[in-house]
The first five atom37 places (N, CA, C, CB, O) and aatype in JSON, in Angstrom:
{
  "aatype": [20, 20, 20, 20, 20, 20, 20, 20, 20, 20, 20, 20, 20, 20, 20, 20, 20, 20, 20, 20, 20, 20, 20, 20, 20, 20, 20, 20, 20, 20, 20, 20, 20, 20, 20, 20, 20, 20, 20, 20, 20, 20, 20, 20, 20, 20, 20, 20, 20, 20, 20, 20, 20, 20, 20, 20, 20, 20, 20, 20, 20, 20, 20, 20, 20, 20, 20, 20, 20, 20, 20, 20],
  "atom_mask": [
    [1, 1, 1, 1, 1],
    [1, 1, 1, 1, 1],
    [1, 1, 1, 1, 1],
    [1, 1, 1, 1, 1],
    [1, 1, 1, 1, 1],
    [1, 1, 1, 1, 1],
    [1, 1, 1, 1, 1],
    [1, 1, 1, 1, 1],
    [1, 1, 1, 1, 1],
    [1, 1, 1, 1, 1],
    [1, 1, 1, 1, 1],
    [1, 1, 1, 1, 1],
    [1, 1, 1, 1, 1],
    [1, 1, 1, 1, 1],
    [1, 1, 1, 1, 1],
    [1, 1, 1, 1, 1],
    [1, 1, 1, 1, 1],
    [1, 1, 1, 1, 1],
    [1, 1, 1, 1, 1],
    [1, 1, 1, 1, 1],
    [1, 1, 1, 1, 1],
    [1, 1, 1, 1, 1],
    [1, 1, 1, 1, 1],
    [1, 1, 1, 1, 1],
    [1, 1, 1, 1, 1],
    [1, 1, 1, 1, 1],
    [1, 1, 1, 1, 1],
    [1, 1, 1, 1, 1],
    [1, 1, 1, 1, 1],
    [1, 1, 1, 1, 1],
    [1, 1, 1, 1, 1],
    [1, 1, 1, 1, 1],
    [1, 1, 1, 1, 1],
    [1, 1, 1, 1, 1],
    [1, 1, 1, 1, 1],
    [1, 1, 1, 1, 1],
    [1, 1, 1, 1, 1],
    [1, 1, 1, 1, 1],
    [1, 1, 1, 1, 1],
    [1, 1, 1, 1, 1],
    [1, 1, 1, 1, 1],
    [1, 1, 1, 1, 1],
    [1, 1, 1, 1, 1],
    [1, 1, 1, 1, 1],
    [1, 1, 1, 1, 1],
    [1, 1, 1, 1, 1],
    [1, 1, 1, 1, 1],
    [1, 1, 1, 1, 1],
    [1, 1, 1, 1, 1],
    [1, 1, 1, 1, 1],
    [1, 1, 1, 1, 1],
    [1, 1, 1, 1, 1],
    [1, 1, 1, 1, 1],
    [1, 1, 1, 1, 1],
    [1, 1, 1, 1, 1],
    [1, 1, 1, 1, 1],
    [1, 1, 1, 1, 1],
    [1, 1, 1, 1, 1],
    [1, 1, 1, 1, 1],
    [1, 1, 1, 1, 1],
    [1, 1, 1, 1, 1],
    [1, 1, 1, 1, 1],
    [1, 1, 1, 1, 1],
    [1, 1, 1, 1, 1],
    [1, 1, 1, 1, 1],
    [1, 1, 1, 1, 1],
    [1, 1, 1, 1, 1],
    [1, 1, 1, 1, 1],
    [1, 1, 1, 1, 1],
    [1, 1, 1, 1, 1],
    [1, 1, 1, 1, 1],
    [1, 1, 1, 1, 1]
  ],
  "atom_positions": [
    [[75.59, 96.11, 101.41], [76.06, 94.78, 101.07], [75.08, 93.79, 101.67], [77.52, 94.53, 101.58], [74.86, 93.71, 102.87]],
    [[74.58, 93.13, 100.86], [73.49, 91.71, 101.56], [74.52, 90.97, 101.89], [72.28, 90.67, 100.46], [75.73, 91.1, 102.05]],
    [[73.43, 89.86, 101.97], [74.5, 88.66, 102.99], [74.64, 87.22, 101.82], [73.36, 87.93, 105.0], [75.11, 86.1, 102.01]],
    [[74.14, 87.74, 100.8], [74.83, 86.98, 99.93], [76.02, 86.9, 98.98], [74.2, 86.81, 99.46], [76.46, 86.05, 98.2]],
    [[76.44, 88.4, 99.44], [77.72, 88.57, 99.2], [78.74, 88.43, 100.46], [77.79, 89.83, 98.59], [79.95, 88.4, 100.26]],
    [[78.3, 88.38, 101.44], [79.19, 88.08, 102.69], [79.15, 86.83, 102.45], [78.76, 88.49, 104.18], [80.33, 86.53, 102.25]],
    [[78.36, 85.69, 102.33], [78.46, 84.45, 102.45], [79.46, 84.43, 101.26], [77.11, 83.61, 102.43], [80.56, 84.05, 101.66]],
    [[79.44, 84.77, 99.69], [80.23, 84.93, 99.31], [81.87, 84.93, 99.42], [79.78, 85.44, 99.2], [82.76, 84.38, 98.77]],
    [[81.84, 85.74, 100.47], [83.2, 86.1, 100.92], [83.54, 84.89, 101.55], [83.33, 87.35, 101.87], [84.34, 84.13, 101.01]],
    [[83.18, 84.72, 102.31], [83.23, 83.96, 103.33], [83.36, 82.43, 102.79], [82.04, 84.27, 104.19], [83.89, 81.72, 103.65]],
    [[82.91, 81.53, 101.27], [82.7, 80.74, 100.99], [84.22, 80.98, 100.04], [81.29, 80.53, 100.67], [84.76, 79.9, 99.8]],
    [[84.88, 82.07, 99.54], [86.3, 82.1, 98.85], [87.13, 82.11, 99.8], [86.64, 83.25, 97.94], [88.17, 81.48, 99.56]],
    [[87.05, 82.72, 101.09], [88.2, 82.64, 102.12], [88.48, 81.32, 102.18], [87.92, 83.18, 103.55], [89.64, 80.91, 102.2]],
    [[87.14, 80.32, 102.2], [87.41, 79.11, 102.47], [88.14, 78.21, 101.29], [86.2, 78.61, 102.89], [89.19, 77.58, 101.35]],
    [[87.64, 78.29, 100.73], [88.3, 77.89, 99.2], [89.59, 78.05, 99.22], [87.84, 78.72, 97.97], [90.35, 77.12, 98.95]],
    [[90.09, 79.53, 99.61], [91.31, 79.8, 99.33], [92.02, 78.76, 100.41], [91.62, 81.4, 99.44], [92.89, 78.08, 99.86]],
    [[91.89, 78.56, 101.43], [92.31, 77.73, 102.74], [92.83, 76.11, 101.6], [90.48, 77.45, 104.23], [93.87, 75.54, 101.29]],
    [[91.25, 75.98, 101.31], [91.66, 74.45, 100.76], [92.16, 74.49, 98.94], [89.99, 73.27, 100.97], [92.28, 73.48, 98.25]],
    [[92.36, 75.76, 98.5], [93.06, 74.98, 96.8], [93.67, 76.6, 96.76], [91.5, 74.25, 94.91], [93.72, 77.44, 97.66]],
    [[93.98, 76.64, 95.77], [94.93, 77.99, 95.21], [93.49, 78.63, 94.08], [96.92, 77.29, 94.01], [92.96, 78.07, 93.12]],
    [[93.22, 79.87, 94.63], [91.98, 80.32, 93.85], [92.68, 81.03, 92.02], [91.06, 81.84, 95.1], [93.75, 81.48, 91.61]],
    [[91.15, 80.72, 91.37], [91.63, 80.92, 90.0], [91.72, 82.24, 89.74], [90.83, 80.33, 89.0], [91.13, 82.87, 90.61]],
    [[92.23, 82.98, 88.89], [92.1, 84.33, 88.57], [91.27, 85.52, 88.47], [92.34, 84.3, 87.89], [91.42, 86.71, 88.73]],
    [[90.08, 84.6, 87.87], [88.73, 85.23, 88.23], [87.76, 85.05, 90.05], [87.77, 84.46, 86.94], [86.69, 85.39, 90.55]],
    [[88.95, 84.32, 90.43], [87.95, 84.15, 92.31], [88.62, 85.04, 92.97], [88.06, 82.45, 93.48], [88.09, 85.6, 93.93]],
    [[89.86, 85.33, 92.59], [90.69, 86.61, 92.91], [90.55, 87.85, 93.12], [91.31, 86.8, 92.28], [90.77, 88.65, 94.03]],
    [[89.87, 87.87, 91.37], [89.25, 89.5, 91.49], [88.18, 89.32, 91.95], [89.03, 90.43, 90.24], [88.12, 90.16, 92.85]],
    [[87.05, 88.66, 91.94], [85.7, 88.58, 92.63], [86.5, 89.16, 94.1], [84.8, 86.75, 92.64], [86.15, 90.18, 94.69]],
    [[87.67, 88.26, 94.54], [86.9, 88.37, 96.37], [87.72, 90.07, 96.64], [87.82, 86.51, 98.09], [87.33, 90.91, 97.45]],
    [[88.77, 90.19, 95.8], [89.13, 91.62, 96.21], [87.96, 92.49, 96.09], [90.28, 92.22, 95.35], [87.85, 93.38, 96.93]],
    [[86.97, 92.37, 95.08], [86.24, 93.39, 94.47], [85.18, 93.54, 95.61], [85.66, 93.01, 92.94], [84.54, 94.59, 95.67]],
    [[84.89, 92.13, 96.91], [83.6, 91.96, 97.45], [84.45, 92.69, 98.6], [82.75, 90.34, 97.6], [84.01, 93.43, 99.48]],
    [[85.65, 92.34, 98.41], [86.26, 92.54, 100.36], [86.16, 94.32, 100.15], [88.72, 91.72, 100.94], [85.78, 94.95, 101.14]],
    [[86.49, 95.07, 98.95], [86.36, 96.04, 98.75], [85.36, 96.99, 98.98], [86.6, 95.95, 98.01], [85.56, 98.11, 99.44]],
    [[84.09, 96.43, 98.58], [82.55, 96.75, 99.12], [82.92, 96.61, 100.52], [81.16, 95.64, 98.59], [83.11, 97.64, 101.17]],
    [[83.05, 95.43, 101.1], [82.88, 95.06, 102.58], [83.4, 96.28, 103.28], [83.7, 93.67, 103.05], [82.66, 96.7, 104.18]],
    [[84.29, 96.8, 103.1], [85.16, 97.33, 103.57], [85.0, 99.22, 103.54], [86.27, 96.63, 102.85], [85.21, 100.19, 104.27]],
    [[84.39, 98.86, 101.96], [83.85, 100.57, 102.16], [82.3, 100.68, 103.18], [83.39, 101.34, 100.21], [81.85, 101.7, 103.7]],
    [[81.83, 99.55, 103.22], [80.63, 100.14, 103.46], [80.92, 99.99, 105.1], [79.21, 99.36, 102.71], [80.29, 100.91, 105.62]],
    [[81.61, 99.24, 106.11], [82.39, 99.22, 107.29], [83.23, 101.1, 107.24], [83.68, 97.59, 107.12], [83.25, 101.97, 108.11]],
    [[83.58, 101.09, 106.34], [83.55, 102.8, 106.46], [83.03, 103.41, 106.55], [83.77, 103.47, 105.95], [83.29, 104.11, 107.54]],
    [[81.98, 103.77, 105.86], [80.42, 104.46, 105.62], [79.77, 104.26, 107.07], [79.33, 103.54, 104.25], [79.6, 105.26, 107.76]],
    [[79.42, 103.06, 107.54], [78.77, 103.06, 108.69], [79.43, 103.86, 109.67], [78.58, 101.81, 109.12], [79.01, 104.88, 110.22]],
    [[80.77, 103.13, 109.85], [82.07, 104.02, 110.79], [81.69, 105.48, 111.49], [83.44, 104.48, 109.65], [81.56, 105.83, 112.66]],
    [[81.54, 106.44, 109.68], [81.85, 107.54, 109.49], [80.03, 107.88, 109.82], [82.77, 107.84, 107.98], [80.01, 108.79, 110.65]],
    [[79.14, 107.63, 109.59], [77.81, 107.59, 109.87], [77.69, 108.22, 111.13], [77.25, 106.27, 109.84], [77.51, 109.38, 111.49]],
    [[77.9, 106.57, 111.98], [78.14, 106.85, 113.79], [78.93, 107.89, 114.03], [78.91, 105.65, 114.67], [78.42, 108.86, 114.59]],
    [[79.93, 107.91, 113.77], [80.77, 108.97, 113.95], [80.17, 110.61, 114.21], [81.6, 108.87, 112.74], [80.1, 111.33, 115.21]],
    [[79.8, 110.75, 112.88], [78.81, 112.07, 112.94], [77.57, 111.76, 113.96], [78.13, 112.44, 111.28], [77.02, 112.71, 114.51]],
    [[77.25, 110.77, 114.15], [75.98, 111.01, 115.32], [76.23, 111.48, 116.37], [75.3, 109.95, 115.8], [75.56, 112.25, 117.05]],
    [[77.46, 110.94, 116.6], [77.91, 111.1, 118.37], [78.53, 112.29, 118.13], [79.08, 109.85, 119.25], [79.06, 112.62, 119.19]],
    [[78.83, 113.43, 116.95], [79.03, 114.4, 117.37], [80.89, 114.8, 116.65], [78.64, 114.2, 118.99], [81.4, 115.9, 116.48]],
    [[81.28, 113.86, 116.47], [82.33, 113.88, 116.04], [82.42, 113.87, 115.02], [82.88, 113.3, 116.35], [81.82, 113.15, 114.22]],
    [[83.85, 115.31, 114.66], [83.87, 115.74, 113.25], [85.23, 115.76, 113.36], [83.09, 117.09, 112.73], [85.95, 115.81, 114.36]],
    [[85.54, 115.71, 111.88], [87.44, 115.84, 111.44], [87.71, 117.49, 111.73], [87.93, 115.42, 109.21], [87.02, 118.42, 111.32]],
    [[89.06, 117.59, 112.67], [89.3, 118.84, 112.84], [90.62, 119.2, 112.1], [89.3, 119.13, 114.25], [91.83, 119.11, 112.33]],
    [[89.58, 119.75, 110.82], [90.95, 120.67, 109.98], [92.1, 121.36, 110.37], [90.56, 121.69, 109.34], [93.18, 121.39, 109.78]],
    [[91.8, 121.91, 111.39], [92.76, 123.09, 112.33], [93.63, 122.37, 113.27], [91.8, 124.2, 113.35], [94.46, 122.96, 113.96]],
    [[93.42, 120.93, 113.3], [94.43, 120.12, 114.33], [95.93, 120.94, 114.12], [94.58, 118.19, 113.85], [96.25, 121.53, 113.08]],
    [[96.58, 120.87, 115.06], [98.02, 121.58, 114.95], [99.27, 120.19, 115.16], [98.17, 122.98, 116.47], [100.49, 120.32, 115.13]],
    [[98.4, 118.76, 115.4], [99.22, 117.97, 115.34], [99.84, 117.56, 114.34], [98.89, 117.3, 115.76], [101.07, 117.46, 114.38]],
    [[99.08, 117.22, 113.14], [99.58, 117.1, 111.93], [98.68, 115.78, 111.4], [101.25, 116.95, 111.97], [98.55, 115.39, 110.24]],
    [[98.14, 115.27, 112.53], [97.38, 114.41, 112.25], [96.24, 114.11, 110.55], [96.77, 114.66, 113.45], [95.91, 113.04, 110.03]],
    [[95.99, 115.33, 110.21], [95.49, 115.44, 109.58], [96.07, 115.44, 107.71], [95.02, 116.25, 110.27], [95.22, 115.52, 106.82]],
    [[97.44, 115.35, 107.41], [98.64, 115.65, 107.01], [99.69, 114.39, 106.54], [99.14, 116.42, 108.1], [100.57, 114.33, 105.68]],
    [[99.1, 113.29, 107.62], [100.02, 112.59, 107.9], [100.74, 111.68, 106.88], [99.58, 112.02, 108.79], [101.92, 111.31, 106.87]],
    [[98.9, 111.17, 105.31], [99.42, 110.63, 104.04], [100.63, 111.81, 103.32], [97.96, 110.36, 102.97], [100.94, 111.31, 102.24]],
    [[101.21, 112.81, 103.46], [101.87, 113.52, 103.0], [103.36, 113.22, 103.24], [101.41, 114.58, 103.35], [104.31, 113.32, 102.47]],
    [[103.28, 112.65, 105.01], [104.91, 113.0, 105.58], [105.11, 111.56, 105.49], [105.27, 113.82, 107.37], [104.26, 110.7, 105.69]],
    [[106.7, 111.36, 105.06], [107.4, 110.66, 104.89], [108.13, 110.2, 105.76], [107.82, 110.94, 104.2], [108.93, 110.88, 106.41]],
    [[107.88, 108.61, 105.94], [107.99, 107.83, 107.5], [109.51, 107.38, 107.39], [106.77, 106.22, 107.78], [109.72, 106.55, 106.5]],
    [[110.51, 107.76, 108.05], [111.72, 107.04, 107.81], [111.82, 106.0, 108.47], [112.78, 107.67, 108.01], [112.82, 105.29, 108.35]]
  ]
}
């Protein structure tokens, strides 16, 4: 993501503050916060593997499971 899509973002947050955004500034900023957000993942998961850390399938907590179980 460049930073002309962050400024982007950053120039509809504001917008949204001062008027009610139109339909099409809507989907733009979901679509940018969406990028933003995967690529804040990607890096995440990047570092992650550097330092050594991996998802442990075999957890016995359930941690791994957890979109499955149903939160009462």
């Amino acid at each position: 993501m460049d930073e002309k899509q962050i400024a982007r973002i950053n120039e509809l947050a504001k917008l949204k503050k001062e008027r009610r955004l139109t339909n099409a500034e809507v989907k733009e900023q979901q679509n940018l916060r969406e990028k933003y957000l995967k690529n804040i993942r990607k890096n995440m998961e990047t570092q992650l593997k550097q330092a050594g850390h991996t998802k442990r399938p075999d957890c016995q907590c359930g941690c791994q499971n957890i979109k499955n179980k149903t939160i009462l």
